[in-house]
C-alpha positions as CSV (number, residue, x, y, z in Angstrom):
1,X,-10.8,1.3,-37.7
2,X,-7.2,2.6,-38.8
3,X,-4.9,0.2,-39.4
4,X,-2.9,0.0,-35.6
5,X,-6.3,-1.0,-34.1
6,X,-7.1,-3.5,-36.8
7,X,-3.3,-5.5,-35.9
8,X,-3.9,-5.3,-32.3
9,X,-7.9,-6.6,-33.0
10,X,-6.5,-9.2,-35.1
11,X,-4.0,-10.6,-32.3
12,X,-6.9,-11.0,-29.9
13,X,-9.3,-12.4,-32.4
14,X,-6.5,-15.3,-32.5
15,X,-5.6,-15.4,-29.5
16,X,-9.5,-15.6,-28.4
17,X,-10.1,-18.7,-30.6
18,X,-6.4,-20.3,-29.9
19,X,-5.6,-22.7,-30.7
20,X,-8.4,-23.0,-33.9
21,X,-7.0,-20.9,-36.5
22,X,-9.2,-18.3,-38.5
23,X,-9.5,-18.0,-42.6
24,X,-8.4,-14.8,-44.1
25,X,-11.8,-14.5,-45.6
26,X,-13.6,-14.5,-42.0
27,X,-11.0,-12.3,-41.0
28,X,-11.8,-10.1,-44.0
29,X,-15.7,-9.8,-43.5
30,X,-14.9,-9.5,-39.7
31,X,-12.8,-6.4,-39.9
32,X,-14.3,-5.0,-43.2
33,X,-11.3,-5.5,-45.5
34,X,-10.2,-7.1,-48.3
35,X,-8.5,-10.5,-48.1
36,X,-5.4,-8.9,-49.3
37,X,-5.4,-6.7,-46.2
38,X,-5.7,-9.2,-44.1
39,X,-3.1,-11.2,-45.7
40,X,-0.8,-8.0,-45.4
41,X,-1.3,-7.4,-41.7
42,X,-0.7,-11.0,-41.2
43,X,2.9,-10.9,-42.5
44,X,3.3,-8.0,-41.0
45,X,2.7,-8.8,-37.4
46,X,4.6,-12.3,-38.5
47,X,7.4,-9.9,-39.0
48,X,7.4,-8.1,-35.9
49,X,7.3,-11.2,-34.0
50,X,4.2,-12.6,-33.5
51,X,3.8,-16.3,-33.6
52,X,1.2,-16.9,-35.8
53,X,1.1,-19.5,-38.3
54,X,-0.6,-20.5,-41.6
55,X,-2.7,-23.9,-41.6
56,X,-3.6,-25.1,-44.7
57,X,-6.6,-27.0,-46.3
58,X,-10.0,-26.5,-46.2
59,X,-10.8,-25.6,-42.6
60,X,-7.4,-24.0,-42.2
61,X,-6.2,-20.4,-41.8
62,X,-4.6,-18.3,-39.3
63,X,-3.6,-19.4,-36.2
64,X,-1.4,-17.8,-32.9
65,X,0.3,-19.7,-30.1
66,X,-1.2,-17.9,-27.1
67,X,1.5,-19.4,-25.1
68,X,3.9,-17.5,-26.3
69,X,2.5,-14.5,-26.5
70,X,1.6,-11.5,-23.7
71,X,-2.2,-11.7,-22.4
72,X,-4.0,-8.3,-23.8
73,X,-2.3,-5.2,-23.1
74,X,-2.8,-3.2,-26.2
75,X,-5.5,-0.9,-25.1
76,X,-6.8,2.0,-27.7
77,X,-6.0,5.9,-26.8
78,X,-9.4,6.2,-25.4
79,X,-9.0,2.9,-23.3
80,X,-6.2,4.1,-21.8
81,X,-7.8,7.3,-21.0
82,X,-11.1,5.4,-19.7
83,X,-8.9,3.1,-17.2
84,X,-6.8,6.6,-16.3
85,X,-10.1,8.0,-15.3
86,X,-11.4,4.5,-13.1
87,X,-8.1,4.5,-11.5
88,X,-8.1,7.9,-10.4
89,X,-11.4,7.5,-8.8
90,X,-8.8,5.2,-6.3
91,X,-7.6,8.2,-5.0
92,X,-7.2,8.4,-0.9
93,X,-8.5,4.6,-1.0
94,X,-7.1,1.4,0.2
95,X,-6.0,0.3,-3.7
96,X,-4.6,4.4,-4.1
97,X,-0.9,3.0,-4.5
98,X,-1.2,0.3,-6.3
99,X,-3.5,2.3,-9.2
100,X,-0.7,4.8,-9.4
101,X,1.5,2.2,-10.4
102,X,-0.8,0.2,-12.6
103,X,-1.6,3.2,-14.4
104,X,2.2,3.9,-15.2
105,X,3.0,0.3,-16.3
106,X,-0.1,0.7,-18.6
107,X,1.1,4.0,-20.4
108,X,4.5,2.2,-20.4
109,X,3.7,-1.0,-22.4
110,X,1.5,1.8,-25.1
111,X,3.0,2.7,-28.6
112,X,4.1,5.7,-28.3
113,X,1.3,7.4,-30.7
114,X,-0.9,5.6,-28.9
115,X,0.4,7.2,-25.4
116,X,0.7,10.6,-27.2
117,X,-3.2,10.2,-28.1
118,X,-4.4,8.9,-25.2
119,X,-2.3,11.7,-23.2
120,X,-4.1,14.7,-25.5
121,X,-7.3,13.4,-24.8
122,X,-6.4,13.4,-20.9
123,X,-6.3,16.9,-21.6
124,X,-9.9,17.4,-22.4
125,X,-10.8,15.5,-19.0
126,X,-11.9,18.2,-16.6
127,X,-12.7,16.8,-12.9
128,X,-14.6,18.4,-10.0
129,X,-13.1,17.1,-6.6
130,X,-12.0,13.7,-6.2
131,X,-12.8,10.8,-4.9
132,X,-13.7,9.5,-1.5
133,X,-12.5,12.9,0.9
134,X,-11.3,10.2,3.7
135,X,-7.5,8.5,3.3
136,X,-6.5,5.0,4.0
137,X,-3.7,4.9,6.2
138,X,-1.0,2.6,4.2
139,X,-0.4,0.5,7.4
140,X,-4.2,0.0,7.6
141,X,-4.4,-0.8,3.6
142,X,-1.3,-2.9,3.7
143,X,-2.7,-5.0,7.0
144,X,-5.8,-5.8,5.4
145,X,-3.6,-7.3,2.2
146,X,-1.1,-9.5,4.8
147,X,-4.4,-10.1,7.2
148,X,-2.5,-8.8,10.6
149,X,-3.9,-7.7,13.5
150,X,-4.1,-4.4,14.0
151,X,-3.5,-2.2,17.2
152,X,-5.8,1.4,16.4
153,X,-6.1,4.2,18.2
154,X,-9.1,5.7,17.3
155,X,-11.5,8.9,17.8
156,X,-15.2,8.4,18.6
157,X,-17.9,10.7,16.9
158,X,-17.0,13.1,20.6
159,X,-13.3,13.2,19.7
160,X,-12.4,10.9,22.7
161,X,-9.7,8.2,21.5
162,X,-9.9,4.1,22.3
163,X,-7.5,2.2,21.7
164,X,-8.1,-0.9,20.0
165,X,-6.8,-4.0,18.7
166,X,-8.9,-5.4,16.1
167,X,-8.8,-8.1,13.1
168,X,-9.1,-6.4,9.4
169,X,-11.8,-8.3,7.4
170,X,-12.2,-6.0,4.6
171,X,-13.8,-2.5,3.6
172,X,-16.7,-0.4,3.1
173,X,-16.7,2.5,1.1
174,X,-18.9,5.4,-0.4
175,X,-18.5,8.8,-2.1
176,X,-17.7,10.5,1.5
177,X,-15.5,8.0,3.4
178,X,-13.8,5.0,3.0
179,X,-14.8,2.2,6.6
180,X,-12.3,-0.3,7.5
181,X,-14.6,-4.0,8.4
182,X,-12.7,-5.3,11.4
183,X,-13.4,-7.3,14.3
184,X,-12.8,-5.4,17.6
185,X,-11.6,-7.4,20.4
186,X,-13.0,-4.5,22.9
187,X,-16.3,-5.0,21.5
188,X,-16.1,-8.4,20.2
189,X,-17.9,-8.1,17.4
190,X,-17.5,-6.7,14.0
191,X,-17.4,-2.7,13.6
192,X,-16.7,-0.3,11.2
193,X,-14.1,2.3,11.6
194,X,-14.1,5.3,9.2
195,X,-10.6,5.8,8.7
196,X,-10.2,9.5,8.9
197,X,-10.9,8.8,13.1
198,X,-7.8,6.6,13.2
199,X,-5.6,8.5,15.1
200,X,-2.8,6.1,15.0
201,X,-2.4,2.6,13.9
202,X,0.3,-0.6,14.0
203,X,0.4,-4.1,12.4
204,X,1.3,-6.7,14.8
205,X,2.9,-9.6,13.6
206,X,-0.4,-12.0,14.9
207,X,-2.4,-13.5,12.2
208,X,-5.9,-12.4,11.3
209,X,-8.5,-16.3,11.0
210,X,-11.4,-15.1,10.9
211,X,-13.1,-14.3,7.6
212,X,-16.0,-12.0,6.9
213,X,-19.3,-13.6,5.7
214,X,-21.9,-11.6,3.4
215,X,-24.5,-11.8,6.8
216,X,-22.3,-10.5,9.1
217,X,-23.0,-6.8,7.5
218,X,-26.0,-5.4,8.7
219,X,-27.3,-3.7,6.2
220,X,-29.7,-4.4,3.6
221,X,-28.2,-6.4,0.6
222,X,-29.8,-3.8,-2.3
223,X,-27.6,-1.1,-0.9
224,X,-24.4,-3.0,-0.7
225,X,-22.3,-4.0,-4.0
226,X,-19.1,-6.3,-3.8
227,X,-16.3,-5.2,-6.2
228,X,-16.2,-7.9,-9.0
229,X,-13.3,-8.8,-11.4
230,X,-15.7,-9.5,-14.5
């Protein structure tokens, strides 16, 4: 581990045992240093601004105030590059927007080496196609966010268009095209709508209630997978 990685894994150990400090020793034998190091990357992050203090006595050490610090943004060249890659898979879906953006305030809070790295190894990433072939239309995506009813006009498997005024629950998506879950008032009852039939959409300023309930999918639970924040 070169020395950039070990100041940013030090600021994380701390801030993931805050507020108990840790001793420079078990900082030592956790990062494979000497306790000089450690005691040198210490008052160097000290001087760059980091609040972290010294305890003393026998079960003292190190310690950082969490509050006052940023929540973990200091992601490795190759972390960079392996969220770069995740988000890109976004493309043409619901979240394709907000990705674009996430990715750029990432590569904006990176040292610069570290965004210079990151950006040469980007270079050795060679993809075939992209993601789902089927776009979101924003009004759709952004609908589903403020939960408004939508008014579609939409093209059956024949070509012949309906037009529709349904209640966005969510989505279903696979490597060929991205489903918006609503509840059409035509049909009352939940359908799916692949979005590259929407001929036309519009968000109405009613209010979507209703809330979708693992059950009301019909299909079998093994082949379905919610998107978890783990």
């Amino acid at each position: 581990m070169n020395r950039t990685d070990r100041l940013y894994a030090l600021v994380e150990e701390l801030r993931a045992v805050s507020p108990r400090p840790r001793s420079a020793r078990w900082l030592a034998t956790r990062f494979e240093v000497s306790t000089r190091t450690v005691e040198r990357d210490i008052g160097a992050l000290q001087a760059a601004g980091v609040p972290i203090w010294a305890e003393p006595g026998r079960t003292g050490g190190y310690a950082l105030d969490r509050a006052h610090t940023l929540p973990p943004v200091n992601l490795t060249p190759i972390e960079a590059v392996a969220m770069a890659l995740a988000l890109h898979r976004l493309g043409g879906g619901p979240f394709a927007g907000a990705a674009g953006s996430a990715l750029r305030k990432l590569l904006a809070v990176l040292p610069p080496p570290a965004a210079a790295e990151a950006r040469r190894l980007a270079d050795r990433v060679h993809l075939i196609g992209g993601g789902p072939a089927t776009p979101v239309p924003a009004a759709v995506a952004d609908a589903v966010s403020a939960r408004r009813v939508l008014r579609l006009t939409y093209a059956d498997r024949a070509g012949a268009d309906s037009v529709r005024e349904v209640e966005p629950l969510g989505y279903l998506g696979n490597r060929t095209h991205w489903y918006l879950l609503a509840w059409c008032r035509l049909r009352d009852g939940l359908r799916c709508f692949r979005t590259d039939r929407i001929v036309s959409v519009r968000a109405l300023a009613e209010p979507v209630t209703r809330e979708l309930r693992p059950g009301d999918l019909d299909i079998p639970h093994d082949r379905v997978r919610a998107l978890t924040l783990a």
